[in-house]
C-alpha positions as CSV (number, residue, x, y, z in Angstrom):
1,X,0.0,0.0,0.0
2,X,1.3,3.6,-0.4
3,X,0.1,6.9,-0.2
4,X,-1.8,8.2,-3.3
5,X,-0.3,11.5,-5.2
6,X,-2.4,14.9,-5.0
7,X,-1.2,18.2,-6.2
8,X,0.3,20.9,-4.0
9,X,-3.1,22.9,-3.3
10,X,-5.0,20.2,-3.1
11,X,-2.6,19.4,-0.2
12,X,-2.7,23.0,1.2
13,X,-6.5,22.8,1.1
14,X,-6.8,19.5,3.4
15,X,-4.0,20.4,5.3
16,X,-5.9,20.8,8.7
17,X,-8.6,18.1,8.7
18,X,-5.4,15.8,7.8
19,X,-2.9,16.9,10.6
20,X,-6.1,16.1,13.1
21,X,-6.1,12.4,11.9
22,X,-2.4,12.1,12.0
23,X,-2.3,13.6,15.4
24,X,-4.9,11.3,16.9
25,X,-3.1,7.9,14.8
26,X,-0.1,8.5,16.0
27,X,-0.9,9.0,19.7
28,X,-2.7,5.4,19.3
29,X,0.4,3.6,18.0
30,X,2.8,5.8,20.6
31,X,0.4,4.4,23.7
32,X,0.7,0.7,22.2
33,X,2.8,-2.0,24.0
34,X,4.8,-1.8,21.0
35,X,6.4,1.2,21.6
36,X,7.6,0.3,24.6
37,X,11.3,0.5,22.7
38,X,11.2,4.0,22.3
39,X,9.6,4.8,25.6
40,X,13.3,3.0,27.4
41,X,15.1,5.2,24.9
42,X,17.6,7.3,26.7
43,X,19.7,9.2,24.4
44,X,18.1,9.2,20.9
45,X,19.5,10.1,17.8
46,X,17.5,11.7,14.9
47,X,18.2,11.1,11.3
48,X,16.8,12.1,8.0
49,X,17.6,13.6,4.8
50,X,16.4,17.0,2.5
51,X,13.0,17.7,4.2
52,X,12.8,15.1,7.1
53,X,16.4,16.5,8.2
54,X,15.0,19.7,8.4
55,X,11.7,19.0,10.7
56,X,14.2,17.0,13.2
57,X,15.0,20.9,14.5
58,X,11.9,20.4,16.3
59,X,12.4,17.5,18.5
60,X,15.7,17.9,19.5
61,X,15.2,21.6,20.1
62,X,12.2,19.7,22.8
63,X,14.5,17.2,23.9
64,X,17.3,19.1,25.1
65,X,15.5,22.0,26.6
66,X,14.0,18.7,29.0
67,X,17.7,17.7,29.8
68,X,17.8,14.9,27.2
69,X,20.9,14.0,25.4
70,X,20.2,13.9,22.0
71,X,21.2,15.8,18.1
72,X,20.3,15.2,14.6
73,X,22.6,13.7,11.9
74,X,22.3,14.0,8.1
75,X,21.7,10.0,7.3
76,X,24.8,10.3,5.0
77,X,26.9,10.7,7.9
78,X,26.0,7.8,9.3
79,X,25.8,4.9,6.7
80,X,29.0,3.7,7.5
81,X,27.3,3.1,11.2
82,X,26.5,5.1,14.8
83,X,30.3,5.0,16.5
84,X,31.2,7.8,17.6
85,X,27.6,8.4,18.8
86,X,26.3,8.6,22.4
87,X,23.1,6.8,21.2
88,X,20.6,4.0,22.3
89,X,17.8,4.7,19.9
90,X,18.1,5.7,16.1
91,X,15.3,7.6,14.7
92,X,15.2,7.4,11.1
93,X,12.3,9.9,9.5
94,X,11.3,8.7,5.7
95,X,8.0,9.5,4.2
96,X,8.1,7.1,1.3
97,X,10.4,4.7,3.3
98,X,12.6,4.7,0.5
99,X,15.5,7.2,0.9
100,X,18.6,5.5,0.1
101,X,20.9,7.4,2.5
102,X,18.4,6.5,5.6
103,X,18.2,2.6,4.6
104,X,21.7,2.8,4.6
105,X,22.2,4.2,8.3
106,X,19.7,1.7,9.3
107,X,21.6,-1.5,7.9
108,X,25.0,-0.1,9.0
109,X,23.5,0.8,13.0
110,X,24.3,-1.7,15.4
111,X,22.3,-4.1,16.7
112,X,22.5,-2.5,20.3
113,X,19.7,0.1,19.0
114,X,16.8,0.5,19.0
115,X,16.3,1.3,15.2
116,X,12.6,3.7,14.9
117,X,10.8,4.6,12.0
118,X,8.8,7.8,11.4
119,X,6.8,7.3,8.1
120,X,3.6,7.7,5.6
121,X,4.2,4.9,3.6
122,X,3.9,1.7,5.3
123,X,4.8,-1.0,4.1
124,X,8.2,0.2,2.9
125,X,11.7,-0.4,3.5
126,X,12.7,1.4,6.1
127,X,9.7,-0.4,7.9
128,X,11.4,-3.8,7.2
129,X,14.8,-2.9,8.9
130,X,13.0,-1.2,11.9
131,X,12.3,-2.6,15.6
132,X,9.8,-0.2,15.7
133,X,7.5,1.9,12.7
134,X,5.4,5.2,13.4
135,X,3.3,6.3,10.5
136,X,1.3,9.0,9.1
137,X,-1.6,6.3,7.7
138,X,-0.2,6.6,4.1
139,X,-1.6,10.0,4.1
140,X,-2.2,11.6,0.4
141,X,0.8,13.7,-0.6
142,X,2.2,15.9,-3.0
143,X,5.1,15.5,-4.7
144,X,6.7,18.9,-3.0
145,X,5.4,17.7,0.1
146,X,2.8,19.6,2.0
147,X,0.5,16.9,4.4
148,X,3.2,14.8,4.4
149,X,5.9,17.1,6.0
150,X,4.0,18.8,8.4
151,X,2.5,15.6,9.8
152,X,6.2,14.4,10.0
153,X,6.5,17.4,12.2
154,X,3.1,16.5,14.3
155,X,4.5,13.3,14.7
156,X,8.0,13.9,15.7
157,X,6.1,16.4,18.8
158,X,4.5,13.7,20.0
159,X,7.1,10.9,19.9
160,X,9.0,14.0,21.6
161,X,6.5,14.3,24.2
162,X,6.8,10.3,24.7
163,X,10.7,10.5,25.3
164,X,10.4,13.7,28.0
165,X,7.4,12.0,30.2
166,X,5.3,14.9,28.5
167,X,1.5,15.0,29.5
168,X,-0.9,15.7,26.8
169,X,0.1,17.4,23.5
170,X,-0.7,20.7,21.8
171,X,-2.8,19.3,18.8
172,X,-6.3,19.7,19.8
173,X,-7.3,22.7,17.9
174,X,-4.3,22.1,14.7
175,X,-7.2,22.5,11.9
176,X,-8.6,25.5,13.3
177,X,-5.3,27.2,14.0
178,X,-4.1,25.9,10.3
179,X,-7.1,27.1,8.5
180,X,-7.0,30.9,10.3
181,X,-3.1,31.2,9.5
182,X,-3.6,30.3,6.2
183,X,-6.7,33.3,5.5
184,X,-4.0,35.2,6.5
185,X,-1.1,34.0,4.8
186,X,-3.2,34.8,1.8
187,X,-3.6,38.1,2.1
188,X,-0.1,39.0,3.1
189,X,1.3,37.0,0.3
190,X,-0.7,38.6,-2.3
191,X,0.3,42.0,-1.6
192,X,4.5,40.9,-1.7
193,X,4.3,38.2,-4.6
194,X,4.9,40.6,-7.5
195,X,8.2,42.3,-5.9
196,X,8.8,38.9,-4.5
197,X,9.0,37.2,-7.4
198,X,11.6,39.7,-8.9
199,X,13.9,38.6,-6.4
200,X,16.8,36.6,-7.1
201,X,17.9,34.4,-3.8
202,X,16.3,34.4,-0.2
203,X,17.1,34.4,2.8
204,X,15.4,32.5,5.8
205,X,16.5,32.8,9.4
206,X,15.4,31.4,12.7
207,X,16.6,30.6,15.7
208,X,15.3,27.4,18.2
209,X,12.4,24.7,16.6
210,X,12.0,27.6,14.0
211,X,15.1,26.8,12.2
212,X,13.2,24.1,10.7
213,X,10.7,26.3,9.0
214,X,14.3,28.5,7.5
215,X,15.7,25.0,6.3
216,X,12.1,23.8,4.9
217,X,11.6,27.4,3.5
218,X,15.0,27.3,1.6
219,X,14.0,23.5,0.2
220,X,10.5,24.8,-0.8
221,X,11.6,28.1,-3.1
222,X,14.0,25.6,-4.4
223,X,11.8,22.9,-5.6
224,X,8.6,24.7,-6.2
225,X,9.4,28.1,-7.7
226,X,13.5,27.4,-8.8
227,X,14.7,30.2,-6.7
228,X,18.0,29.9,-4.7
229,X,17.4,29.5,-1.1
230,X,19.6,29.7,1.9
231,X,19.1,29.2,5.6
232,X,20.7,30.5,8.9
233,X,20.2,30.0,12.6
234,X,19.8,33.9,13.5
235,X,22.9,35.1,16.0
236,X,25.0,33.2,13.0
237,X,23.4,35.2,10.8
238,X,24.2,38.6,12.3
239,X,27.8,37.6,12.1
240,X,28.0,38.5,8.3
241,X,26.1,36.8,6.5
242,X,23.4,39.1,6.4
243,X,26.0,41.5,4.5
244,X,25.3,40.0,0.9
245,X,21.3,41.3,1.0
246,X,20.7,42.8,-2.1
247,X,17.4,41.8,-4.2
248,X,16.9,38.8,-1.9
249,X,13.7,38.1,-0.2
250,X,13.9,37.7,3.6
251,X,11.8,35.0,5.4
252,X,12.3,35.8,9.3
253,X,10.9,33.7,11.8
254,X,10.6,34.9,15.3
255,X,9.9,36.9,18.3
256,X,13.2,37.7,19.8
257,X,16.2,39.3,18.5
258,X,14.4,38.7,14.9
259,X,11.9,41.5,15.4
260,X,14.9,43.6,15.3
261,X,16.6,41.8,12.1
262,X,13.6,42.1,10.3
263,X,13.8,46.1,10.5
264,X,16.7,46.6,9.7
265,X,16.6,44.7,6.8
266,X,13.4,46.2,5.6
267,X,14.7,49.5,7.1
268,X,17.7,48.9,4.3
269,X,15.4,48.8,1.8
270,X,14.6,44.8,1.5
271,X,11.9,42.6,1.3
272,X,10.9,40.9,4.4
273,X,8.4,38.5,5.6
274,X,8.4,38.2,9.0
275,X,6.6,35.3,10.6
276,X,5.9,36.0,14.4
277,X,3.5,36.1,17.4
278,X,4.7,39.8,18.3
279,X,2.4,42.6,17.2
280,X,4.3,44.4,14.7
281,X,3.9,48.2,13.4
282,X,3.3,48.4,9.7
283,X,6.7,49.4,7.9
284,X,7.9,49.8,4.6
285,X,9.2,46.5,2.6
286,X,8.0,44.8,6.2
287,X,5.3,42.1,5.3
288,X,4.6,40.4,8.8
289,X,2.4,37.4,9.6
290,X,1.4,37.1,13.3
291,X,1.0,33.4,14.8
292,X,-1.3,32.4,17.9
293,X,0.8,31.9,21.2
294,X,1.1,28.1,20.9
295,X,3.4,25.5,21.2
296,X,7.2,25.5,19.6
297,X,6.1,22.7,17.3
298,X,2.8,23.5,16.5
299,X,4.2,27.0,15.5
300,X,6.6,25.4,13.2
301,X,3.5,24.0,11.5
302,X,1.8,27.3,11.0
303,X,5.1,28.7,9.8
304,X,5.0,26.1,6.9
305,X,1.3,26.7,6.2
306,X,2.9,30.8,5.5
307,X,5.7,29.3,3.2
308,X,3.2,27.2,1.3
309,X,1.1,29.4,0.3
310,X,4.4,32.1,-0.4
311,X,5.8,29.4,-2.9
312,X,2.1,28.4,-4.5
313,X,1.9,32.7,-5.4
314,X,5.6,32.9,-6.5
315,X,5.3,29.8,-8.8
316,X,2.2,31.7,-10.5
317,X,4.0,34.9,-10.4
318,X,7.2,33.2,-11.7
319,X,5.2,30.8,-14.6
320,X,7.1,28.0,-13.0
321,X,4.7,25.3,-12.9
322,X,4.3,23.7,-9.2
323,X,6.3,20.4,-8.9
324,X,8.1,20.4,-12.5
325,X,10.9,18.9,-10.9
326,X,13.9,19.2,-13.1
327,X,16.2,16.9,-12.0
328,X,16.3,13.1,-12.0
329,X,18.8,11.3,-9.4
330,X,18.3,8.1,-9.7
331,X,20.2,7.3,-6.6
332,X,18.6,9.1,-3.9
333,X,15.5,6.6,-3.8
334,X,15.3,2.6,-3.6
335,X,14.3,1.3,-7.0
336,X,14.6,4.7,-8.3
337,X,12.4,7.5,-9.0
338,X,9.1,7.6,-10.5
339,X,9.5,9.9,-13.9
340,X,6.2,10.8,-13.9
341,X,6.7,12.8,-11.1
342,X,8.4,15.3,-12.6
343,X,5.2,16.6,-14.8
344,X,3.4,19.1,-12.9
345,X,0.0,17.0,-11.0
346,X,-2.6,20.0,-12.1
347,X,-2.2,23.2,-14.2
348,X,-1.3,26.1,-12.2
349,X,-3.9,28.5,-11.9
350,X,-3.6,31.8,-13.2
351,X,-2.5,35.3,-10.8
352,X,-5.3,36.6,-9.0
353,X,-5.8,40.3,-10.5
């Protein structure tokens, strides 16, 4: 069985009601007997690679602000096995199942482990090699993931909240906070999209869980609308790298020290988004989104709701069809990729006037 292909706004558009049934399946299979193996886990070690790397910000920012030893690794650092790691659990996040760097690190990890899979696809062959699978309920996906990475993100919160003793989760009211973010999200990205999609590069910074939302942001304009991305945690940031601005669109995420970033960047004359829960005077070149108070993680889902629908307007506004992938590596998926795929699911709708 495998989850069934849908096109980017048709993801956007279910986004809510689908998070709801991912929280409530996963909490069931968490609660099992079976996951007693990852309840014992001490020191757990996340791994993942392009978009499931990114949303593994969010549990270990969790983890170690509850005293838990624990990082993330790139799966291609570890296919050649965990030595050198201080790990008793291995964490392996892989919608379709069928990365090749993540089957790797599982085969190589030593039987010591626990070995964990976070998926949507089940069966698949991460399954096979795992002690223990998590999954979505082959949730329908897009190719340019929407459902599928922010219920990775749902699900990594709560097997978070499992490994810290957590009680209760912050998913209750996910479709109503999804659906009120994205009204929004709408309206702000409308009245940047033309200038935005003049830009050549962008920039997205964050600090904390957030930083997933900067890495996911600079995957996104990448694969959707074929503009160069880059990400950086924010105090890094501030340490030069924020010299080269110059026709780049700025994607700030944040309530801290990025309220500040974010005017003087505009103040410079740039273009910046800022995605926050502060309230925020108007400014020019400042476009700003404001969040509900809520949870790190949910927070990093609402921040993804705000970059899909920024990369849906900037494909129109760029004529770059959503999800013409370019590029056919044959090697990054078991069995190799699908080549159908890489024609757009569903004509992309005209501009709105």
């Amino acid at each position: 069985m495998s989850a069934s292909r849908i096109t980017f706004l048709e993801g956007q558009a279910g986004q809510g009601a689908a998070l709801a049934r991912i929280a409530e399946r996963v909490r069931e299979r968490l609660a099992s007997p079976g996951a007693a193996a990852l309840r014992a886990a001490r020191r757990p070690l996340f791994t993942g690679i392009g978009a499931s790397y990114a949303a593994l910000a969010v549990p270990v920012e969790q983890l170690r602000a509850a005293g838990i030893v624990t990082q993330r690794v790139l799966s291609s650092e570890i296919e050649n096995g965990t030595r050198g790691f201080d790990t008793d659990c291995l964490i392996g996040v892989s919608q379709g199942g069928r990365s090749s760097e993540t089957l790797a690190a599982f085969r190589a990890a030593g039987d010591d482990i626990a070995k964990v899979a976070l998926l949507n696809v089940v069966p698949s062959p991460l399954g096979d090699l795992a002690d223990l699978t998590v999954d979505l309920g082959n949730e329908p996906d897009s190719y340019a993931s929407t459902i599928g990475y922010t219920g990775t993100v749902v699900a990594l919160d709560l097997i978070a909240g499992v490994l810290a003793g957590r009680a209760g989760d912050p998913w209750a009211d996910i479709e109503r906070h999804t659906a009120a973010v994205h009204r929004q999200a709408v309206e702000v990205v409308a009245a940047l999209a033309e200038r935005g999609a003049r830009c050549v590069a962008s920039d997205g910074v964050a600090a904390g869980a957030s930083r997933a939302s900067a890495e996911e942001g600079a995957l996104l304009l990448r694969e959707v609308v074929r503009m160069t991305g880059a990400h950086s945690a924010t105090r890094n940031y501030l340490h030069g790298e924020m010299e080269s601005a110059g026709d780049t669109l700025h994607l700030v995420y944040g309530d801290g020290r990025e309220l500040d970033l974010a005017r003087s960047l505009a103040g410079a004359g740039h273009l910046t988004l800022l995605i926050t829960t502060a309230d925020v005077d108007l400014a020019e070149n400042l476009y700003t989104v404001r969040l509900p108070r809520c949870a790190d993680a949910v927070r990093v889902v609402l921040e993804t709701v705000v970059l899909q629908e920024l990369v849906a307007r900037l494909s129109v506004e760029r004529n770059v069809p959503i999800e013409s992938f370019v590029f056919a590596n044959q090697d990054t998926k078991l069995g190799g990729l699908d080549l159908a795929d890489f024609e757009p699911a569903a004509p992309t709708p005209a501009a709105a006037p």
